[in-house]
C-alpha positions in Angstrom: -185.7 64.5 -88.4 -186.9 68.1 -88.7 -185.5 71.3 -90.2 -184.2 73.8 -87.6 -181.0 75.6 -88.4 -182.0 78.2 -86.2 -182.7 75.8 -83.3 -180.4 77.4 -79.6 -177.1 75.3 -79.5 -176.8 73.5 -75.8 -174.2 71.0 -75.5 -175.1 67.6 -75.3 -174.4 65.4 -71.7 -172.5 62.9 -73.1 -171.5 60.7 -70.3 -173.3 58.7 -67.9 -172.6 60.6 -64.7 -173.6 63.9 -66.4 -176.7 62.6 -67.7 -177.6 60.9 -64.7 -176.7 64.7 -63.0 -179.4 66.6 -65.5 -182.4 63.7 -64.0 -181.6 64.4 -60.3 -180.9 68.4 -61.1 -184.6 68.1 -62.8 -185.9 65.8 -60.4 -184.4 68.2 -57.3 -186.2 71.2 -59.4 -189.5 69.4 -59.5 -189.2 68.8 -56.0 -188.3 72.1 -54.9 -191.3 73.6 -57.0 -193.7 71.1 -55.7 -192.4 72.1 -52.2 -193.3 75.6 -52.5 -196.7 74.9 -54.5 -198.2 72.6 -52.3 -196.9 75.1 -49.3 -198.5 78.2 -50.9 -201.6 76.2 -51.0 -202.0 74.4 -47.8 -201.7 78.3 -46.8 -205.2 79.2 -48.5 -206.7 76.1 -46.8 -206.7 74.0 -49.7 -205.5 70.4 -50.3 -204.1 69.6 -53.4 -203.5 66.7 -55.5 -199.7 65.5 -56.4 -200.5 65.7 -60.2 -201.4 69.4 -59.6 -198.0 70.3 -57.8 -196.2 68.8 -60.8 -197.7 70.1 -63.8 -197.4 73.8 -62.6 -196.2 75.9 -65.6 -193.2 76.4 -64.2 -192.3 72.7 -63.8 -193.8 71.9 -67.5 -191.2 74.4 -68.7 -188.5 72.9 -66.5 -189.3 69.1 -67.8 -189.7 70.1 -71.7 -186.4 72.2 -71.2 -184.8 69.9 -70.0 -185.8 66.5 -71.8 -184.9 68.7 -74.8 -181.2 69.2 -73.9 -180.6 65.4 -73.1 -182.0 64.2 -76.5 -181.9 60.6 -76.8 -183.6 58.5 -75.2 -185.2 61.1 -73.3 -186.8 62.9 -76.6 -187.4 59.2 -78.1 -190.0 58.5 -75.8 -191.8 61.5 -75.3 -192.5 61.2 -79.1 -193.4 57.4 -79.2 -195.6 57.9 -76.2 -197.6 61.1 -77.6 -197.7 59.4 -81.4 -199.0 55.8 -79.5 -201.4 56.7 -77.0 -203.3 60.2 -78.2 -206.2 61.0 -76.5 -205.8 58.8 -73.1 -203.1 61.4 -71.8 -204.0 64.4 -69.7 -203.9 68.0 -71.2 -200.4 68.5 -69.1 -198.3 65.5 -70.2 -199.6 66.0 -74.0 -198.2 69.5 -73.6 -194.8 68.1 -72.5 -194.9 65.5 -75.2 -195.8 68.2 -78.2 -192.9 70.0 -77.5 -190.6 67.4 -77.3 -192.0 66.6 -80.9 -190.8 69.6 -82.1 -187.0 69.1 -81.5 -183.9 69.6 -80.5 -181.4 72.0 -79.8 -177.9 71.8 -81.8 -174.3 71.0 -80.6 -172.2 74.1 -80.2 -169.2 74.5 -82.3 -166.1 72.8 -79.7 -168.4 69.7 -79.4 -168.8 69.1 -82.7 -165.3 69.3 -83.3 -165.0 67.1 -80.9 -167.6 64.3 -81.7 -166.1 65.0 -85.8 -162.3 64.0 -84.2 -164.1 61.2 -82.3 -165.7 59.6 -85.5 -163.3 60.5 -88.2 -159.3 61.1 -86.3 -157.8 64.6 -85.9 -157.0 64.3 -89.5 -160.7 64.7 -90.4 -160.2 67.6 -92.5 -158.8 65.5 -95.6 -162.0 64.1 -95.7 -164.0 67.1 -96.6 -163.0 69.9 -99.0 -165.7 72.0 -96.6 -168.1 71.0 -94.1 -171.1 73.5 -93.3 -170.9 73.4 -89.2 -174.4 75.1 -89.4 -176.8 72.0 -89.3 -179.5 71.5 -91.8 -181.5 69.1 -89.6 -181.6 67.7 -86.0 -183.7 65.4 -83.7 -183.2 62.9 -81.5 -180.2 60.9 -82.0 -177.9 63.5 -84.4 -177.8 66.1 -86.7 -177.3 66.4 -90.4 -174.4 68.7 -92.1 -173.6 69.5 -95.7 -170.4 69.2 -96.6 -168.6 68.5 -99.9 -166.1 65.4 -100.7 -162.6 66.2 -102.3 -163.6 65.8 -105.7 -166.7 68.1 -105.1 -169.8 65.3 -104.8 -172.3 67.1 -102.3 -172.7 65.4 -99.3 -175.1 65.1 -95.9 -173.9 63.6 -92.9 -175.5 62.3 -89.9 -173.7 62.5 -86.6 -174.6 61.0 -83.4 -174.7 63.0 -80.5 -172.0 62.0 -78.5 -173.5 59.4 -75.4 -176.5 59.0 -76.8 -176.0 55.3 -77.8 -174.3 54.4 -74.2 -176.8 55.9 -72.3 -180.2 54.9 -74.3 -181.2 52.0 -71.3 -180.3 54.3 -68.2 -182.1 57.1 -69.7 -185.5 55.2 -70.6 -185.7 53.7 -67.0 -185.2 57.3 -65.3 -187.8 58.9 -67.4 -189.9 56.6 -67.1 -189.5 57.0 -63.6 -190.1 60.6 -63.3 -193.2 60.0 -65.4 -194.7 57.2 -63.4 -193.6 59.3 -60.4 -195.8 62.3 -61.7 -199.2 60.8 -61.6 -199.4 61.3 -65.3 -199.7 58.1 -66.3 -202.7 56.3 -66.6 -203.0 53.6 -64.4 -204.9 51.5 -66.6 -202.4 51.6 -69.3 -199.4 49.0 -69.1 -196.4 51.0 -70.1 -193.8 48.7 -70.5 -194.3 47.2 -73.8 -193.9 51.0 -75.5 -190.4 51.4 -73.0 -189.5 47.8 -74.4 -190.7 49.5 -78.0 -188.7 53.0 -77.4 -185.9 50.7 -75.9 -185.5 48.5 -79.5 -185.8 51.5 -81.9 -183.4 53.7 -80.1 -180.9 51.2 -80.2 -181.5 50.2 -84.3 -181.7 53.7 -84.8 -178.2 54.3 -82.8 -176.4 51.6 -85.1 -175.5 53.8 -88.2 -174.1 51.0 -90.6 -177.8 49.2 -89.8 -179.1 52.4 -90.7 -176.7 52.8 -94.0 -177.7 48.8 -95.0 -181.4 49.9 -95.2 -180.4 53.0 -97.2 -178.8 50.6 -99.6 -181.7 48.3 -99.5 -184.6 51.2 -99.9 -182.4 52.2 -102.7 -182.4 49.1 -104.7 -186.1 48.1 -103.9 -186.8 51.5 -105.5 -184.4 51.9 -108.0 -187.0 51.7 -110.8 -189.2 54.1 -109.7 -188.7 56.8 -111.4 -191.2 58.9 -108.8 -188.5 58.2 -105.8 -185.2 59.3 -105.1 -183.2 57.6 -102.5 -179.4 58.7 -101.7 -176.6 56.9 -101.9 -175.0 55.9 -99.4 -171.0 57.0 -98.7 -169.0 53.8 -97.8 -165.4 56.1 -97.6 -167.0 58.6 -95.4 -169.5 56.6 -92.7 -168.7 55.6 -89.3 -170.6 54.3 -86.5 -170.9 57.3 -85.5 -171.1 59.0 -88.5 -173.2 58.1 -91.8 -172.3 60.0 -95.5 -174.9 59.7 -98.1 -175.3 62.0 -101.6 -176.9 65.3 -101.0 -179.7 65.6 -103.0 -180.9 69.0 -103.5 -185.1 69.2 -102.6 -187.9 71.4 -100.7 -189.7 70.2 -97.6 -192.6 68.0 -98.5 -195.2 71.0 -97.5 -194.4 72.7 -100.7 -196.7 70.6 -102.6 -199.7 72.0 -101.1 -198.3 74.9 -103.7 -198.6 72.5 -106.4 -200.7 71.4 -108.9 -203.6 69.5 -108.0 -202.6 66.7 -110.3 -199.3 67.2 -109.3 -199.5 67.2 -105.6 -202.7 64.0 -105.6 -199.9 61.9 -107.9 -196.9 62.4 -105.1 -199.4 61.8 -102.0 -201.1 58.5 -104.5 -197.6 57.5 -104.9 -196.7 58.0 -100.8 -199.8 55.5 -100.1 -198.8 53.3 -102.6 -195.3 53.2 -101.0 -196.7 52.3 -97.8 -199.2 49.5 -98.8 -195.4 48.0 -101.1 -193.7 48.4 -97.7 -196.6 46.0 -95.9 -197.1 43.9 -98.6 -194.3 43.6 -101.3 -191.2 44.2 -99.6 -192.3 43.4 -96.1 -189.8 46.0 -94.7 -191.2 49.8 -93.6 -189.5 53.3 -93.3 -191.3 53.9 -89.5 -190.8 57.2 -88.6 -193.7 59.4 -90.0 -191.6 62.7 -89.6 -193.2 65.1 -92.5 -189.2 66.1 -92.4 -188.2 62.6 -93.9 -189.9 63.4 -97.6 -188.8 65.9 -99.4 -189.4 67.2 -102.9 -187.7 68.3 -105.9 -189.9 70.7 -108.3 -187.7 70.5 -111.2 -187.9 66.7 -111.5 -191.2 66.5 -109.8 -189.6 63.9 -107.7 -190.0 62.3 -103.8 -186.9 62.3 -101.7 -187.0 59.9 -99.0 -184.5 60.3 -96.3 -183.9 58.7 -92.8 -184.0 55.0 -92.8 -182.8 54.3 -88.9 -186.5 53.2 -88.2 -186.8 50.9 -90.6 -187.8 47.5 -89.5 -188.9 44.3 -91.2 -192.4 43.1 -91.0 -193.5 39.8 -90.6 -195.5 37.3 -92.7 -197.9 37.2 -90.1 -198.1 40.6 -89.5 -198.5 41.3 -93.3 -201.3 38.5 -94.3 -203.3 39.6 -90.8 -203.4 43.6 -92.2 -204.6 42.1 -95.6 -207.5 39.9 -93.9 -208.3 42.9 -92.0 -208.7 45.1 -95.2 -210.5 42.3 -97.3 -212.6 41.3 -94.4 -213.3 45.6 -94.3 -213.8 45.8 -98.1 -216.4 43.3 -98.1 -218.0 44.8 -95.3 -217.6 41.3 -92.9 -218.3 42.8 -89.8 -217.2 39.3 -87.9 -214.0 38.6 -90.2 -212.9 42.5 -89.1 -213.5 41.4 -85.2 -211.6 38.5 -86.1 -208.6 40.4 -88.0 -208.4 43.1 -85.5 -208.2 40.6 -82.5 -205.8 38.6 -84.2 -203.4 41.9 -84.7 -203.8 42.6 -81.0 -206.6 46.0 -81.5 -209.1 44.3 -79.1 -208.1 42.4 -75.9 -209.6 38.8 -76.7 -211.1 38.7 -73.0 -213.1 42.0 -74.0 -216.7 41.9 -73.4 -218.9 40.8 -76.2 -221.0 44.0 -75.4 -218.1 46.3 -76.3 -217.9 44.5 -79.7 -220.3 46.6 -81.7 -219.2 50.1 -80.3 -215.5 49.0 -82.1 -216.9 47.5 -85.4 -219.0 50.8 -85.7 -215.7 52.7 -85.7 -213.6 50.7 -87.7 -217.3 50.8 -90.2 -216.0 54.6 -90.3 -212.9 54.0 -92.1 -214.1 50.9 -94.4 -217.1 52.6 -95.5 -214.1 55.6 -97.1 -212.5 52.6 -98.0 -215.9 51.4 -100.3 -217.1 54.7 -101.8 -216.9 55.5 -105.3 -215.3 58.5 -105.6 -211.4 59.0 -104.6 -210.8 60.4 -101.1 -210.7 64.2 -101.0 -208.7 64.7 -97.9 -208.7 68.8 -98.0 -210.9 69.7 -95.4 -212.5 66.3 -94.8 -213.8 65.7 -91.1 -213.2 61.8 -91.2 -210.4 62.0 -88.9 -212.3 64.6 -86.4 -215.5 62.0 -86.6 -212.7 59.4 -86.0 -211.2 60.9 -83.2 -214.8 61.9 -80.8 -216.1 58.3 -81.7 -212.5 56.9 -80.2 -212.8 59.3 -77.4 -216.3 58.5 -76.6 -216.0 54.9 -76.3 -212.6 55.5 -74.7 -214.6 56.9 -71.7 -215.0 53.2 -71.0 -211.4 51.6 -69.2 -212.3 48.4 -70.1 -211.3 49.4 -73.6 -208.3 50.7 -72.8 -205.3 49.0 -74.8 -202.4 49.7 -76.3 -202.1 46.8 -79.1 -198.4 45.3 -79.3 -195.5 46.8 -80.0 -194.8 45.2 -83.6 -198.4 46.6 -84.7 -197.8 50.4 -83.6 -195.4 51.0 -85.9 -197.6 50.5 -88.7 -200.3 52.7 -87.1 -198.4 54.9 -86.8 -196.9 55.3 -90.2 -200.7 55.1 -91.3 -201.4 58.0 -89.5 -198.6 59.8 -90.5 -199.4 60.1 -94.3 -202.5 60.5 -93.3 -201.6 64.1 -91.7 -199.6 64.7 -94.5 -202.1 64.0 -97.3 -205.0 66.5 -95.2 -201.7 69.0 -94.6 -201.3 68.8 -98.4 -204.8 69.0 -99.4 -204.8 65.6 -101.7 -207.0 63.6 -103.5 -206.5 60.4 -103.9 -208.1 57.1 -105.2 -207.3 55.4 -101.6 -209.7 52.6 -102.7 -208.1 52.1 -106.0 -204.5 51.5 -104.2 -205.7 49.3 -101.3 -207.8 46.8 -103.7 -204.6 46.3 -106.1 -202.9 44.8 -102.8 -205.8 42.9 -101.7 
């Protein structure tokens, strides 16, 4: 969930018939532009290709636009598929993808009325001595509001955009439509497993009192860490619709690159360390990488963690192949890591053997960080650049194209996550240290 109070309010379609209406008003637009694109140039002698009558500027504008209204499912997987398949997707449909990353637009004031009455009764008011109709946050399934209980505990509240939970499997299949009717989509690349992904976590992350159990949960696992603070959730005040939690006054997690260096490597340390508990101790992960879902406090040098609706257990499988996979790294076992990463679903068991070295050599990349000495300076470090041309370079080759399976790209992509926000941050951090105490 992201910070935008300032984001354009635009009502959300809440019923079937009206969402279905905003896909075949896009899909009529798209048409129409194609139309007279494709006209203009048949007129200068030239013969396009469909992919270059859809991604016109104009129709780029037309899609973001109006993904963005529809939230949901719509926003859902335009994020999952630009966080799950980067680098194999043209220039145009990363452009889409980025700006549906950056969020949503807000409910005007009669439909949040509306969707408050819906979750709470006309006598809703009782429940609140004031509630702040200017949204702190929003993103793909609701928005947050403060607000303040009777006896004057601060609150935030989540509420679901009204249809979004009803309309979640009509939604995926008619963008997934449009985008496998663009051309976009590489051929090569199987896209149902991520739909089948988008399709699961939009549903968990629809069901609120799910989402309030892991709140609770988080909040005991890490109730003796001092270096965490988890809100509590508000039994009296949550809904399916709606989910109450504590307030807890903090700063966006960016503000430690203001920090102390000792002070802002000890909060990124702690985030890694968080992680590695997740896959190994508690076997249950936060998902959702969102730089919006840590926050800090500067008085009690403290990490807020909000947003638990992607949180999902992980398996002992899943769990003990990870730690063969760093051990086998660690000890530089170049045939235990082909092993571990064809076990976790990386490399397609049929791949060619020749293709084999090209993948160990990458995975060497991050291992031999993983060996050195010293801790992991991640301010201006190149790793990820040098990561990213070797991946694209043996990417040139489609036999290695693969998206691993859907329980696995979770974790990646939580991994990558704090990985952006430790080089955001400018951190320092004994990586090495943290991953051998769990191995």
């Amino acid at each position: 969930m992201t910070d935008h109070p300032d984001l354009p309010m635009r009502a959300v379609p809440s019923g079937r018939f009206a969402r279905a209406q905003h896909m075949g008003g896009l899909a009529t637009g798209l048409v129409g532009g194609i139309a007279f694109s494709g006209a203009a140039a048949l007129l200068k002698g030239q013969r396009p290709r469909l992919q270059d009558l859809v991604m016109t500027p104009a129709n780029i504008a037309r899609l973001t636009a109006r993904l963005s209204e529809m939230r949901g499912a719509a926003m859902k997987l335009g994020q999952l598929l630009s966080m799950e398949t980067g680098g194999l997707l043209s220039p145009e449909l990363e452009a889409i993808l980025a700006r549906l990353r950056a969020g949503a637009h807000v409910m005007p004031p009669a439909q949040l009325k509306q969707v408050l009455t819906d979750s709470y009764g006309p006598d809703f008011r009782t429940l609140f001595r004031s509630f702040d109709t200017r949204p702190l946050a929003a993103a793909s399934i609701g928005q947050v509001h403060r607000a303040l209980a009777p006896d004057g505990q601060a609150l935030a509240v989540k509420l679901q955009y009204p249809g979004v939970r009803d309309a979640i499997d009509s939604d995926l299949d008619n963008v997934a439509a449009l985008i496998r009717w663009s051309g976009l989509w590489p051929r090569e690349l199987d896209i149902a497993p991520l739909l089948a992904e988008a399709r699961r976590q939009l549903h968990e992350e629809a069901d609120y009192a799910r989402e309030g159990a892991a709140l609770a949960g988080f909040g005991t696992l890490l109730a003796d860490d001092t270096r965490f603070v988890v809100p509590a959730r508000d039994a009296l005040r949550s809904r399916p619709n709606a989910l109450a939690m504590s307030f807890v006054a903090s700063e966006p997690i960016e503000a430690l690159a203001k920090a102390k260096p000792e002070i802002r490597d000890a909060a990124v340390s702690a985030l890694i360390e968080l992680c590695l508990h997740e896959l190994f101790t508690f076997r249950v992960m936060q998902t959702d990488p969102n730089f919006a879902n840590y926050r800090w406090n500067p008085e009690t040098e403290q990490i807020v963690l909000l947003d638990f609706g992607a949180t999902r257990e992980i398996s002992v499988e899943v769990s003990m192949a990870y730690r063969d996979l760093l051990r086998a790294g660690l000890a530089d076992d170049r045939a235990a890591v082909l092993a571990a990463l064809t076990k976790i679903g990386f490399i397609k068991p049929d791949l060619d053997a020749r293709h084999h070295a090209a993948i160990l050599d990458m995975a060497e990349m991050g291992f031999g960080v993983l060996r050195g000495p010293d801790p992991f300076d991640f301010h201006g470090n190149d790793f990820a650049d040098r990561l990213r041309a070797r991946g694209m370079a043996i990417g040139g080759e489609r036999e290695l194209w693969h998206l691993p399976p859907a329980e696995t790209l979770f974790l990646q992509r939580k991994i990558g996550g704090l990985y952006l926000l430790a080089t955001r941050l400018g951190a320092r951090v004994d990586v090495a240290g943290l991953v051998r105490r769990f191995t």
